[in-house]
N, C-alpha and C positions, 0 to 999 in steps of 0.2 A: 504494500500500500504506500502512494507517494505521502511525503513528507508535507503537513499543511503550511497553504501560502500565509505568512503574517501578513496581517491586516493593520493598517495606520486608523488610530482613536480617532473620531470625528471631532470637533470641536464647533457643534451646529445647535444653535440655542433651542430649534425647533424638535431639534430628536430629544429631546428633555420631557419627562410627564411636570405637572404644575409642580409638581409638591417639592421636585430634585432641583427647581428653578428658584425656589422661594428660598430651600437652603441655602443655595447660594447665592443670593443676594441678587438674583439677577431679574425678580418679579416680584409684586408685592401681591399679598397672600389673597386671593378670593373670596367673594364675602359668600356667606351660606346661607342657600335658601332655605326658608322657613316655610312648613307644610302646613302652617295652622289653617283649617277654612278647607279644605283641597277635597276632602272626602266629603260625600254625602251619609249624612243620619239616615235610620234606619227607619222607614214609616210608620206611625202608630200603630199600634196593635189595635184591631176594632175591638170595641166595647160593646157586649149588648147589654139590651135595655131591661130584657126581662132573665131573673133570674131562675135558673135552669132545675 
């Protein structure tokens, strides 16, 4: 089996995920969204009138 070719490190801001960006100083940290409101409640359970 041949011997693997080395490869040269990139130094490309965009091959970064946020988080690797943020460590180093090179983005400032993202704000998070908030889910409050996002879901819907569950409809009332019907009530009857007359008991069973």
């Amino acid at each position: 089996m041949p011997d693997a070719v080395p490869v040269a490190r990139r130094r490309d801001d965009s091959s970064a995920d946020m988080g690797s960006l943020v460590k180093l100083g090179l983005a400032e940290p993202q704000p998070v969204p908030q889910y409050e409101g996002l879901f819907l409640e569950p409809p009332p359970l019907p009530v009857d009138d007359e008991p069973a």
